[in-house]
C-alpha beads as a LAMMPS data file, in Angstrom:
LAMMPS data file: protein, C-alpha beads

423 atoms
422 bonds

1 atom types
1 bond types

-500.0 500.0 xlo xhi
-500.0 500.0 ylo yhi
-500.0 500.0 zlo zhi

Masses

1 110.0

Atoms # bond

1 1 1 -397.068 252.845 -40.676
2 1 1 -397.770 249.358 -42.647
3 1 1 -396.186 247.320 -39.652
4 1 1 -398.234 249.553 -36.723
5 1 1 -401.277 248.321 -39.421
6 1 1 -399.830 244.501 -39.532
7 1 1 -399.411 244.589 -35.983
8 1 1 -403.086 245.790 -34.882
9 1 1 -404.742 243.376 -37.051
10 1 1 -402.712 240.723 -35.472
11 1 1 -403.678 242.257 -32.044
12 1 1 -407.417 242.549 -33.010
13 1 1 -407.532 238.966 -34.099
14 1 1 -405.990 237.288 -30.637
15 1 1 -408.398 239.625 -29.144
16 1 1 -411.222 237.381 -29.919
17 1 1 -409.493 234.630 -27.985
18 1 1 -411.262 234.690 -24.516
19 1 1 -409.866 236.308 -21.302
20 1 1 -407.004 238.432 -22.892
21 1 1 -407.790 241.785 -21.991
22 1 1 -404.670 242.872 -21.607
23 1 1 -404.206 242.174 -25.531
24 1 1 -407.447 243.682 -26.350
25 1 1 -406.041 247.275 -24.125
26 1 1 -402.659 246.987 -26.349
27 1 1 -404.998 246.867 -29.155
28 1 1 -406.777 250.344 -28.110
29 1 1 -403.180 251.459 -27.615
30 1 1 -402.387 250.732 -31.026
31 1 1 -405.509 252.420 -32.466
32 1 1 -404.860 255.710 -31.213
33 1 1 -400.882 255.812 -32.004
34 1 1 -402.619 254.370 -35.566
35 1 1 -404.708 258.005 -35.715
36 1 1 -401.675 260.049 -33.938
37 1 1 -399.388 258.768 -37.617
38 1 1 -402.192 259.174 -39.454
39 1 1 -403.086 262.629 -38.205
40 1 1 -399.377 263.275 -39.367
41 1 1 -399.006 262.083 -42.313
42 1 1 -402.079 264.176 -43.366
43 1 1 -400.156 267.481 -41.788
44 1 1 -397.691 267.485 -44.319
45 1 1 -399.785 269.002 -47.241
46 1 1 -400.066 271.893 -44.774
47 1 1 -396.525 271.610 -43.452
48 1 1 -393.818 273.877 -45.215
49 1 1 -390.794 271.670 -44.477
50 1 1 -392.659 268.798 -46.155
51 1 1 -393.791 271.184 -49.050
52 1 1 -391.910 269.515 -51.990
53 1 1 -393.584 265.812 -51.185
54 1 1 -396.783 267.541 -50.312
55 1 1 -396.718 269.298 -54.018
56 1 1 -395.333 265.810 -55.935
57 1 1 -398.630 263.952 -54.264
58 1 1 -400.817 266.837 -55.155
59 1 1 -399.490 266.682 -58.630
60 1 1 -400.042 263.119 -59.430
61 1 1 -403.292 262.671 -57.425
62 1 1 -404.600 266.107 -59.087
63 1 1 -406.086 267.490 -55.838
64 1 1 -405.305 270.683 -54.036
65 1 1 -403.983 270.867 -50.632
66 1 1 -407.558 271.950 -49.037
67 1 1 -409.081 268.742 -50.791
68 1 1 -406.522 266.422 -49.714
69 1 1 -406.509 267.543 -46.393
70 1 1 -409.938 267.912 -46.088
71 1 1 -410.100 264.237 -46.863
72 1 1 -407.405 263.872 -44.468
73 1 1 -409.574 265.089 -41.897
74 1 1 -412.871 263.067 -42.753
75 1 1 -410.559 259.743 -42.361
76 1 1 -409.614 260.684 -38.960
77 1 1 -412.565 261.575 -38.165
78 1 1 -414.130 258.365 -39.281
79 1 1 -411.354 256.775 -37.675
80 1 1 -411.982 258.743 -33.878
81 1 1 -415.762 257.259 -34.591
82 1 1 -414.413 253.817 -35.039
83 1 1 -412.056 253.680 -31.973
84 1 1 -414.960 255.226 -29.378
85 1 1 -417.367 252.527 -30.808
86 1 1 -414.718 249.738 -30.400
87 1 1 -413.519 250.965 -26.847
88 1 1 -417.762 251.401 -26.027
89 1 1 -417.970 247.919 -26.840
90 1 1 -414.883 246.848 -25.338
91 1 1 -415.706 248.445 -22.079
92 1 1 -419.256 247.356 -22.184
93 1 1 -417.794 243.603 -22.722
94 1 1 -415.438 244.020 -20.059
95 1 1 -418.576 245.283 -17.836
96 1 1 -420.025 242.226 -18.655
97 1 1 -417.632 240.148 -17.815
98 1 1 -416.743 241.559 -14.691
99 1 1 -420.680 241.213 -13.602
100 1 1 -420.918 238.260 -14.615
101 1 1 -417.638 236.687 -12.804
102 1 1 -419.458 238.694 -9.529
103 1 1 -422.576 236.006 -9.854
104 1 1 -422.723 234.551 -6.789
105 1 1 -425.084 231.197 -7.465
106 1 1 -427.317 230.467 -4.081
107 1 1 -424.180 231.302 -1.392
108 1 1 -422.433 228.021 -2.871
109 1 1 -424.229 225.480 -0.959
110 1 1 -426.058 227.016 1.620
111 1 1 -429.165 226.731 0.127
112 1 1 -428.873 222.905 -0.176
113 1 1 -427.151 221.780 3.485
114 1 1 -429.639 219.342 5.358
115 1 1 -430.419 221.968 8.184
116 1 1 -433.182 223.987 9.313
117 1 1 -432.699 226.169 8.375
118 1 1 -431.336 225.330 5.044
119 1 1 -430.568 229.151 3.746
120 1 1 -428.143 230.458 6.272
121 1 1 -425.217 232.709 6.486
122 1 1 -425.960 235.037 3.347
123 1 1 -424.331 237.478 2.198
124 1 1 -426.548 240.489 2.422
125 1 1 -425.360 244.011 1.826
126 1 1 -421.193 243.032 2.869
127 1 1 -422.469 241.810 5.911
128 1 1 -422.956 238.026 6.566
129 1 1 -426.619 237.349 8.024
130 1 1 -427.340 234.107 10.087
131 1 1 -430.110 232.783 12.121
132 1 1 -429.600 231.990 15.858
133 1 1 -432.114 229.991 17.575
134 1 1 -432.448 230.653 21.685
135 1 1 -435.193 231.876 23.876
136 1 1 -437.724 229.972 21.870
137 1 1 -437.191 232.470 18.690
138 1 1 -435.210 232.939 16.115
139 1 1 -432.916 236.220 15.524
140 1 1 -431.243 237.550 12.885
141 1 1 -427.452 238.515 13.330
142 1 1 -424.937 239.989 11.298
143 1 1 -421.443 239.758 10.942
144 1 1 -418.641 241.831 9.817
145 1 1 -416.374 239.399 7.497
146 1 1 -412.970 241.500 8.062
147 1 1 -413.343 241.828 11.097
148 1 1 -415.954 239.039 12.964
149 1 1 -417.793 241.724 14.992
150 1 1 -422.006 240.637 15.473
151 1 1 -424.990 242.665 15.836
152 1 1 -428.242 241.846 15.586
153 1 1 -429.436 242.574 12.358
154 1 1 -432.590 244.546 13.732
155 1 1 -431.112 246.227 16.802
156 1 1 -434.551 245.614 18.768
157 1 1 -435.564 242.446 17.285
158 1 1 -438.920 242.715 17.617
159 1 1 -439.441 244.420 13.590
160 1 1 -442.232 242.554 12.061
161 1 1 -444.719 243.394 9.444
162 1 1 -448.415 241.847 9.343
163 1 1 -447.660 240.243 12.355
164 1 1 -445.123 238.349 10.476
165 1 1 -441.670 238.765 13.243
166 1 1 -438.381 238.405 12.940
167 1 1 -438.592 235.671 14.922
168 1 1 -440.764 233.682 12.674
169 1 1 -438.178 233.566 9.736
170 1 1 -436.331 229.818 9.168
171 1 1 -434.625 230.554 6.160
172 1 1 -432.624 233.464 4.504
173 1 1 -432.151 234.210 0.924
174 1 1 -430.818 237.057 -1.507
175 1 1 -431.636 238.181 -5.057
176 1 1 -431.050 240.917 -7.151
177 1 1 -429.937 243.042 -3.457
178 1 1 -433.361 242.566 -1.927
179 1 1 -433.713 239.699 1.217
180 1 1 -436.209 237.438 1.382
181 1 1 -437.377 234.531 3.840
182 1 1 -439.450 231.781 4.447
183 1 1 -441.470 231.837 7.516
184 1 1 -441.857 229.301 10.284
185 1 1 -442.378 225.790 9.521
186 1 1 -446.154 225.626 10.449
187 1 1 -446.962 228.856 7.820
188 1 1 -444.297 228.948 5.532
189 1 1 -444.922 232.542 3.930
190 1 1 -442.865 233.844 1.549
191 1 1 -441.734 237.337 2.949
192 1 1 -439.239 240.199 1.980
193 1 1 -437.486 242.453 3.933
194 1 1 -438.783 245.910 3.589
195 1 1 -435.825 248.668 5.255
196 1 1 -436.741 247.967 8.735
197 1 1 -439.715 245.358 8.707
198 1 1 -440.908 241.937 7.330
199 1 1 -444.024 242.026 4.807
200 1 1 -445.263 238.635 2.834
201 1 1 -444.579 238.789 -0.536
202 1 1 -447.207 235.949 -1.642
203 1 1 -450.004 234.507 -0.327
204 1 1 -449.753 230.582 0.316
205 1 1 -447.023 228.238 1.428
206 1 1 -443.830 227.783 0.322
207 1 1 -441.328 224.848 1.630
208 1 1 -438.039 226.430 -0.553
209 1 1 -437.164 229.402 -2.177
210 1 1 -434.087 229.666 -4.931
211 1 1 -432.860 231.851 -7.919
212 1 1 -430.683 231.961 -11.268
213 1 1 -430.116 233.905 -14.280
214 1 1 -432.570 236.644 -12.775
215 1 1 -435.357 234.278 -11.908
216 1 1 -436.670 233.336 -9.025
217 1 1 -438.449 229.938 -7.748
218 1 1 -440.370 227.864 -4.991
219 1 1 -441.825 224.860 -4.507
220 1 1 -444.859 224.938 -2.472
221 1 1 -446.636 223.247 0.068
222 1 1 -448.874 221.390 -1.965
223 1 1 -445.802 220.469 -4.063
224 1 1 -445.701 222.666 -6.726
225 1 1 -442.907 223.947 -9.009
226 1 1 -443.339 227.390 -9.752
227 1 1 -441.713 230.672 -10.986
228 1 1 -442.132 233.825 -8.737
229 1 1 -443.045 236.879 -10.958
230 1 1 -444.298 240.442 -10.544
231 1 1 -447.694 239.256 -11.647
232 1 1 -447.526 236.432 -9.015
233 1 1 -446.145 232.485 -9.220
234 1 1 -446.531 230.530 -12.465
235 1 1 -446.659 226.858 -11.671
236 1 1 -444.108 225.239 -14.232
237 1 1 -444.874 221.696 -12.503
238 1 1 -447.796 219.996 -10.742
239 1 1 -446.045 217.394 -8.877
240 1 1 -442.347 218.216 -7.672
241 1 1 -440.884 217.020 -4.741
242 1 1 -437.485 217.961 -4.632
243 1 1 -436.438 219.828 -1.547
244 1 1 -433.061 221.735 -2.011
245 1 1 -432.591 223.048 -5.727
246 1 1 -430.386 225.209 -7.732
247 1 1 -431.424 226.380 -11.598
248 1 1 -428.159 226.609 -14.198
249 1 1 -429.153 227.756 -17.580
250 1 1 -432.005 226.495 -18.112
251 1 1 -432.550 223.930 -15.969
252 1 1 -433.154 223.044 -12.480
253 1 1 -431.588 220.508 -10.390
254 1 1 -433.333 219.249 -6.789
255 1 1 -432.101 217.074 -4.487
256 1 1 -435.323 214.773 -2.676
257 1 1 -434.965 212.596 0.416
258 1 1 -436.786 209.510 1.457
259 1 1 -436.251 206.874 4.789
260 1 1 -432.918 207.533 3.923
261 1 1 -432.548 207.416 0.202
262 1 1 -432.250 210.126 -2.074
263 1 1 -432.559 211.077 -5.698
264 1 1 -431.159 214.140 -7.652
265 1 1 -433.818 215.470 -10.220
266 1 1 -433.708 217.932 -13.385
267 1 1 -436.541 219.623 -15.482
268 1 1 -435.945 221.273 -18.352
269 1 1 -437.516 224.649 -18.478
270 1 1 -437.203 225.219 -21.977
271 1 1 -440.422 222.114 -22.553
272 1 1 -443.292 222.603 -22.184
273 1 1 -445.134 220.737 -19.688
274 1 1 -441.710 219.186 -18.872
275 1 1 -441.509 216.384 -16.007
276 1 1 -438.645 215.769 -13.592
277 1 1 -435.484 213.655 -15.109
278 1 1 -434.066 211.617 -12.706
279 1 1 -429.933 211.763 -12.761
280 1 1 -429.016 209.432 -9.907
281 1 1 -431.205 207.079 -7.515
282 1 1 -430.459 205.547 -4.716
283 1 1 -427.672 207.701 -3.029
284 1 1 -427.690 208.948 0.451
285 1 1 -427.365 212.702 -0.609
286 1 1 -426.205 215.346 -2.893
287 1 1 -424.795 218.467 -3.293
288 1 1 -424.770 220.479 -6.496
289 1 1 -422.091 223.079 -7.328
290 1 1 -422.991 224.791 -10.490
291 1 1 -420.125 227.075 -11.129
292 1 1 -418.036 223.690 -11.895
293 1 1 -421.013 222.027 -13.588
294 1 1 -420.500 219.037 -10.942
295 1 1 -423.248 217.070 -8.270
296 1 1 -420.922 215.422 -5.364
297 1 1 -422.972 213.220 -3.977
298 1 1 -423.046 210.312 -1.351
299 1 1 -422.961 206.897 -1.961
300 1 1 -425.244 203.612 0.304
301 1 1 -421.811 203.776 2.716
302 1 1 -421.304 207.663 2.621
303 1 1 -418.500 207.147 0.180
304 1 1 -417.835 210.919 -1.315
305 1 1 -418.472 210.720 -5.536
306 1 1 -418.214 213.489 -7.977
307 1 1 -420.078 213.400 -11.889
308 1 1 -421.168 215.447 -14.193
309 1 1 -424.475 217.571 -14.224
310 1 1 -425.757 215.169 -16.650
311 1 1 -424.966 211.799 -14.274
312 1 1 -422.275 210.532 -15.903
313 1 1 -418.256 210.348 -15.472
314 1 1 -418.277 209.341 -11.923
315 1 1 -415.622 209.390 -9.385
316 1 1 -415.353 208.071 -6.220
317 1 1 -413.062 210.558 -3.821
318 1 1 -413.422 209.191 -0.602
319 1 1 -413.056 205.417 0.958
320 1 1 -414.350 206.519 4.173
321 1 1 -418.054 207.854 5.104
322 1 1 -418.103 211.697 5.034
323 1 1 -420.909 213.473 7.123
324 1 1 -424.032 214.328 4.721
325 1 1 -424.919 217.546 6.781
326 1 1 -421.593 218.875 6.527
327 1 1 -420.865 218.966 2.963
328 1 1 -420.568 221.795 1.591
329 1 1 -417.982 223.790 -0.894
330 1 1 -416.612 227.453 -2.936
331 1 1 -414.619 227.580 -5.854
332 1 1 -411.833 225.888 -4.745
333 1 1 -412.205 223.470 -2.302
334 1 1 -415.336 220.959 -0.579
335 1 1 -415.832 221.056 2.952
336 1 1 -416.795 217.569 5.182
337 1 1 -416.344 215.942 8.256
338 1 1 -416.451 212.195 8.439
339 1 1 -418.751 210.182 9.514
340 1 1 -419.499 207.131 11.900
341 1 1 -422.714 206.234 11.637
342 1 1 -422.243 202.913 14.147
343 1 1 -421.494 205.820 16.720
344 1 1 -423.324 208.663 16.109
345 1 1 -426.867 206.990 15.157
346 1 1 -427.094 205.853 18.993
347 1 1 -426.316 210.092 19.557
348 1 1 -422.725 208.949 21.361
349 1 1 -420.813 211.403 19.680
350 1 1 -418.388 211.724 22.466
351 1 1 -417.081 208.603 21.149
352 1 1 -416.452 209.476 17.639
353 1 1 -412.723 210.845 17.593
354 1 1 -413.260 212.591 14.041
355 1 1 -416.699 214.383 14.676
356 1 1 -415.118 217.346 15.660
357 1 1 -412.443 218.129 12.574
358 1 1 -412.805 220.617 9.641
359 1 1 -411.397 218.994 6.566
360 1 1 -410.738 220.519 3.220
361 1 1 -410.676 218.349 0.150
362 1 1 -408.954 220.357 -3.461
363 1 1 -411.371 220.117 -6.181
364 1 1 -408.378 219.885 -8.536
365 1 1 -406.838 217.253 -6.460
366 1 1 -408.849 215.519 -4.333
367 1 1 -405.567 213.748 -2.654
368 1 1 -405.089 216.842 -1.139
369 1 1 -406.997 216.391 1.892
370 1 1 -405.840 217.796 4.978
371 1 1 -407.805 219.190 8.279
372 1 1 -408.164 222.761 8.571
373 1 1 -409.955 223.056 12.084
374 1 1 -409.719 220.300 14.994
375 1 1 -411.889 220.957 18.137
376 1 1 -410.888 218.639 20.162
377 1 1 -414.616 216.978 21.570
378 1 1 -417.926 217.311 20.693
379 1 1 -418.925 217.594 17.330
380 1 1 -419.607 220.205 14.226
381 1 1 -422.765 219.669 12.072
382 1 1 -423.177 222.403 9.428
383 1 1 -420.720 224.096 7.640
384 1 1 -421.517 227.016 5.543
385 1 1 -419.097 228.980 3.422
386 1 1 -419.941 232.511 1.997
387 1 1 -418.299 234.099 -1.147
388 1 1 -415.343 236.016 -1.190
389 1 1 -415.046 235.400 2.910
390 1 1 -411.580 234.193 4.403
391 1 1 -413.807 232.261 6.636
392 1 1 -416.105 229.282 6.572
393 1 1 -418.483 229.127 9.108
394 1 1 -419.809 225.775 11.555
395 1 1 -421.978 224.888 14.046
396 1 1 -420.818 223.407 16.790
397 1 1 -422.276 221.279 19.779
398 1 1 -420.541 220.047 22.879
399 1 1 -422.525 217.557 23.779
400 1 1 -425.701 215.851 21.972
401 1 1 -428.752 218.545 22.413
402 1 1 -426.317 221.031 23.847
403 1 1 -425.509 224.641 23.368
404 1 1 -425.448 225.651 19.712
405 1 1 -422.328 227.616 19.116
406 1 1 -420.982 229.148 15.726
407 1 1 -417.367 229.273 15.230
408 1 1 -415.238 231.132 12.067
409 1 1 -413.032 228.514 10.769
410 1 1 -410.245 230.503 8.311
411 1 1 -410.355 228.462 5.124
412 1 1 -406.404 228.739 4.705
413 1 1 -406.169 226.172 8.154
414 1 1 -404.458 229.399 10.598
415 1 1 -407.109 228.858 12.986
416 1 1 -410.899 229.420 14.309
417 1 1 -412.664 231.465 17.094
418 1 1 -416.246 231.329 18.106
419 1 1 -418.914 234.412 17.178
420 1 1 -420.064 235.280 20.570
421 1 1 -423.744 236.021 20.391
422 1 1 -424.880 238.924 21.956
423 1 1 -426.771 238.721 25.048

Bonds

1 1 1 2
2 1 2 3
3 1 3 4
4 1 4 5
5 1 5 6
6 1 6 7
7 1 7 8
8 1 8 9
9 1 9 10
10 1 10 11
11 1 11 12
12 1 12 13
13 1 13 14
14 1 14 15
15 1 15 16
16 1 16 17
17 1 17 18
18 1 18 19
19 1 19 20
20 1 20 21
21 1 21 22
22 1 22 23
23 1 23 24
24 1 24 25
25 1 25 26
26 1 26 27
27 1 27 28
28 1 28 29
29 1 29 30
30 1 30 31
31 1 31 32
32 1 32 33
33 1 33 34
34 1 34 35
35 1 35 36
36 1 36 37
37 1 37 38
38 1 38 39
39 1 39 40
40 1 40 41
41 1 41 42
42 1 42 43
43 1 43 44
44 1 44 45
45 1 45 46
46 1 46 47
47 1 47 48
48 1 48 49
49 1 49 50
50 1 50 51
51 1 51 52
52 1 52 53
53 1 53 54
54 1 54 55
55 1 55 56
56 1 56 57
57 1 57 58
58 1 58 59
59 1 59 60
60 1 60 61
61 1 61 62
62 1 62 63
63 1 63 64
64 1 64 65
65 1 65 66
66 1 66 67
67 1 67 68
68 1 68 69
69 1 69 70
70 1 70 71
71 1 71 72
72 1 72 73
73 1 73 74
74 1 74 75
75 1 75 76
76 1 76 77
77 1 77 78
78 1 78 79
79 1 79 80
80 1 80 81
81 1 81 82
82 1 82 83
83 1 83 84
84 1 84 85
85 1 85 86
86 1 86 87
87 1 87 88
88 1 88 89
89 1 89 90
90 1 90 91
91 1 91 92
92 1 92 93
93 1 93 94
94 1 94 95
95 1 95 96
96 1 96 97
97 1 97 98
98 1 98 99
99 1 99 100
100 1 100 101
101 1 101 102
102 1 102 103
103 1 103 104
104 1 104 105
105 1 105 106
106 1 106 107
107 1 107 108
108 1 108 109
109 1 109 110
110 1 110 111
111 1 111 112
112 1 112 113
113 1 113 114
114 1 114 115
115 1 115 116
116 1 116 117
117 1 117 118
118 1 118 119
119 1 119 120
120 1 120 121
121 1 121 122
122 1 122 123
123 1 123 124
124 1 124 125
125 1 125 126
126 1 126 127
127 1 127 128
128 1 128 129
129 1 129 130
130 1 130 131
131 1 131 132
132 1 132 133
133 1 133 134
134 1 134 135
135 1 135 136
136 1 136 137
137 1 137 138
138 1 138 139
139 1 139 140
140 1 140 141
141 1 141 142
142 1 142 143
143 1 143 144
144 1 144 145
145 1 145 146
146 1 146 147
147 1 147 148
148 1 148 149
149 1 149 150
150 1 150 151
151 1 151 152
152 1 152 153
153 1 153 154
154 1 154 155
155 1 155 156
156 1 156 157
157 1 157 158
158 1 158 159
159 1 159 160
160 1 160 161
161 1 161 162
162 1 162 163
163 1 163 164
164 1 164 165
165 1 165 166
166 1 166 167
167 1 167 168
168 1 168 169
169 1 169 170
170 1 170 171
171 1 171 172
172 1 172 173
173 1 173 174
174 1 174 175
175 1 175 176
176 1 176 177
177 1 177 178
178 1 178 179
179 1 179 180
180 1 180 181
181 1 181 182
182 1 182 183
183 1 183 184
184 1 184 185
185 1 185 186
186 1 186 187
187 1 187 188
188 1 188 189
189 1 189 190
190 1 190 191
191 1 191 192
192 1 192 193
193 1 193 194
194 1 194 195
195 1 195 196
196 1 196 197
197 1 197 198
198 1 198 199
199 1 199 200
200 1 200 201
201 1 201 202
202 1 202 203
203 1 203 204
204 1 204 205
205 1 205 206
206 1 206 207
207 1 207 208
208 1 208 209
209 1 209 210
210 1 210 211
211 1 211 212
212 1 212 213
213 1 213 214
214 1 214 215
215 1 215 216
216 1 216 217
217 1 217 218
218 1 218 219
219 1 219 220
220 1 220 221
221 1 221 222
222 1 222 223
223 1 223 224
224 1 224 225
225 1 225 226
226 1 226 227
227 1 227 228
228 1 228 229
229 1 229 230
230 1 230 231
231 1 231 232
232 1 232 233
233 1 233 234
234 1 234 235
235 1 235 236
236 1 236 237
237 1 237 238
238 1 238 239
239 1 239 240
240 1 240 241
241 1 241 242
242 1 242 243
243 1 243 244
244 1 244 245
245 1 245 246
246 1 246 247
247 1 247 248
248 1 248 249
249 1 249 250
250 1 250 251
251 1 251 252
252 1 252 253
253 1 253 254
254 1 254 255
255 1 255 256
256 1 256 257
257 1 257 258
258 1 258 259
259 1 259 260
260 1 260 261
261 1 261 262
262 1 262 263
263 1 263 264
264 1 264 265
265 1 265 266
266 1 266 267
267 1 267 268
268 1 268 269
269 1 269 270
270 1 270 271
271 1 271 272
272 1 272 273
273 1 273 274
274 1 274 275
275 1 275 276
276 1 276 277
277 1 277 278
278 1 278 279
279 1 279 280
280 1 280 281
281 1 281 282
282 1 282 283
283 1 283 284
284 1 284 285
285 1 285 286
286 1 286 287
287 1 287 288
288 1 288 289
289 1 289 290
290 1 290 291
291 1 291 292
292 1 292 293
293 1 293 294
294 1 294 295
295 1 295 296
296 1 296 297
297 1 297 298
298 1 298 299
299 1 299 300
300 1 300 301
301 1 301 302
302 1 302 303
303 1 303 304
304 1 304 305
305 1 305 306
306 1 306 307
307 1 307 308
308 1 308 309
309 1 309 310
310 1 310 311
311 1 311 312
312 1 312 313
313 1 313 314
314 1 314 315
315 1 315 316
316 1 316 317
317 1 317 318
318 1 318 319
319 1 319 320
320 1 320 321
321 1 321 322
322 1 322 323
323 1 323 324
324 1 324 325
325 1 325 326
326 1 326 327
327 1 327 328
328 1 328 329
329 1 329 330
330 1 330 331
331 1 331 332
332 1 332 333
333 1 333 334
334 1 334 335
335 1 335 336
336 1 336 337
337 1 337 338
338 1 338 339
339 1 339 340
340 1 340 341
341 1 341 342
342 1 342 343
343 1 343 344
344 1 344 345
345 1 345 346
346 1 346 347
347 1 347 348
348 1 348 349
349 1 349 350
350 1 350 351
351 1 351 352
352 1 352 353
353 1 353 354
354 1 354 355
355 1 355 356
356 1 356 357
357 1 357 358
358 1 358 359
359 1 359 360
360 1 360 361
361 1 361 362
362 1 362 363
363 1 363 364
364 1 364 365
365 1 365 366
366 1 366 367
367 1 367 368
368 1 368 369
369 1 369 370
370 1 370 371
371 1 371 372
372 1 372 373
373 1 373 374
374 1 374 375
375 1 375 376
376 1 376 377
377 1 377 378
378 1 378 379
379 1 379 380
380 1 380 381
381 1 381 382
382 1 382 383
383 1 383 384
384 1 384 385
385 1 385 386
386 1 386 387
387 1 387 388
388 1 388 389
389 1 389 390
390 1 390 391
391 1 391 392
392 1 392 393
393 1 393 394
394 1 394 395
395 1 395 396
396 1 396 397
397 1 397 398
398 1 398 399
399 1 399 400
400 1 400 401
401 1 401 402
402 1 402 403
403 1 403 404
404 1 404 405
405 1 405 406
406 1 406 407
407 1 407 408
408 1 408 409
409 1 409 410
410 1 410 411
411 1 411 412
412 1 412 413
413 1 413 414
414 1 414 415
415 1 415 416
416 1 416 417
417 1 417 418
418 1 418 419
419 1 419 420
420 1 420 421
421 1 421 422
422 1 422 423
């Protein structure tokens, strides 16, 4: 009884050590064998083969046998209430833990890729939704991510809501299981998807729209920084520039192009009237990955870097250029292409031999490099990756101001096949 004791005191104390839940179900084990011994031991004042011991305690501790195991009884009881609180708990922790490892933070970098649009491929609902321009309109498709199969995520296409159509939407983006979108370039209305039909959430502009930890945000046209709420947006800053963003903690992070140069930004939402921070200057672009608490960014030559959220600790991965439109990563690995600027600024991309390769860099090893997906000609621009898929997807062009075509590239290297969109 004493070593059961020893033991699930030594069990409850590693249980406080982070991630060992199979410790902390040994421990629940151990409570309820701890009551089962208990609830024994208490028997015997009742029990007529432990009689004699049951009369010796009774003797010295002057209580009857109805008092002792009446208090018998209250200590298990007490006991039961102490084990359902502690498993609550447990479970609730465990809950926790579990929702909070399923926090998917802005599709990994789909929010932030260089593209038009710039939220694309989202997982909505355990279907992946994409935008497919053609026809002179956008449309909506989903995919099945076991099996590849695409339909058009309105069957007709034609849903709309205040004259606001499918077709009109540039950008896709999901929080807390509801979709939202921005609208065409020229509007820019902030809309959500209501079961079979587009309404606009907020009047005015918006150029991007993000969340994190339950919050959501936009910049606006007029280039302000605000908070979306149910009473409407709260500007947090006046002038705020940055044009792909993530928030972690309490704190944003924006990326913001120029001619060529780019800057990474932070505000701290926890100041009042806080202004933008820069982090880095003078890079060709960025990409910020949260869930490691790391910005890869792009050096003057395209050189591939890694540092801290806070700027510092950099590391240079790459001594070639990688391709700023096609970085992108999950929790594992980035995803690039190289990059030749001296033949693809003049648009010859038939020229460039590497323009049309899938590589896969380790984030624990950057050394391990190696080329997932090789297309032979042509060239692939975005990539976009999607949680929990065992595919990445690309776009992928033939020739300079050819046919867009989307191919699944399987992020373990056995292989690709194009989506086929419907006609």
């Amino acid at each position: 009884m004493k070593i059961l004791s020893i033991l699930m005191w030594v069990v409850l104390v590693l249980g406080f050590i982070d991630n060992i839940r199979a410790i902390m179900k040994t421990f629940k084990i151990l409570l309820l064998l701890y009551i089962i011994l208990l609830f024994c031991s208490c028997s015997n004042a009742t029990d007529p083969e432990k009689m004699f011991d049951s009369e010796v305690e009774t003797y010295s501790s002057g209580e009857s046998d109805s008092e002792k195991e009446n208090e018998c009884r209250e200590i298990i009881e007490s006991n039961k209430k102490s084990v359902n609180s502690y498993i609550s708990e447990t479970d609730k922790q465990e809950q926790n833990t579990n929702k909070n490892e399923s926090v998917v933070y802005y599709q990994y970098g789909n929010m932030q890729t260089k593209s038009v649009p710039a939220g694309d491929f989202i997982l909505y609902e355990g279907r992946i939704l994409f935008i497919y321009y053609h026809d002179g309109h956008n449309t909506i498709y989903a995919i099945d991510p076991d099996t590849l199969d695409i339909v058009p995520f309105v069957p007709d296409a034609t849903a709309s809501g205040e004259s606001l159509g499918v077709e009109n939407i540039i950008s896709l983006e999901q929080y807390q299981g509801k979709l939202y979108g921005i609208g065409n370039p020229i509007v820019g209305n902030m809309m959500i998807w209501e079961k079979d039909h587009w309404e606009k959430l907020y009047e005015g502009s918006v150029n991007s729209f993000w969340h994190g930890n339950g919050k959501a945000y936009a910049v606006t046209r007029d280039s302000s920084l605000v908070q979306l709420t149910d009473q409407g947006p709260v500007i947090i800053a006046d002038e705020y520039s940055a044009e792909w963003n993530v928030s972690y903690e309490d704190t944003i992070y924006g990326i913001y192009t120029n001619v060529g140069a780019a800057s990474i930004y932070k505000i701290d939402l926890t100041e009042e009237n806080s202004e933008p921070e820069v982090l880095l200057s003078g890079i060709s672009f960025g990409i910020i990955d949260v869930q490691s608490s790391t910005i890869y960014y792009l050096d003057k030559n395209y050189y591939l870097y890694r540092c801290r959220l806070d700027g510092g600790e950099p590391e240079q991965l790459t001594d070639y250029s990688v391709f700023f439109a096609s970085l992108n990563f999950d929790d594992k690995y980035l995803y690039f292409r190289t990059y030749e600027p001296e033949l693809e600024m003049p648009m010859d991309w038939t020229a460039c031999e590497d323009c049309a390769k899938v590589l896969r860099m380790s984030k624990d090893d950057p050394e391990e490099t190696e080329v997932i997906a090789d297309f032979g000609t042509g060239y692939v621009l975005h990539y976009f990756t999607v949680p929990g898929c065992k595919y990445m997807f690309v776009k992928y062009y033939e020739e300079y101001l050819g046919e867009e075509k989307i191919y699944a590239v399987a992020i373990d290297g056995t292989g690709y096949q194009e989506i086929v969109i419907p006609e």
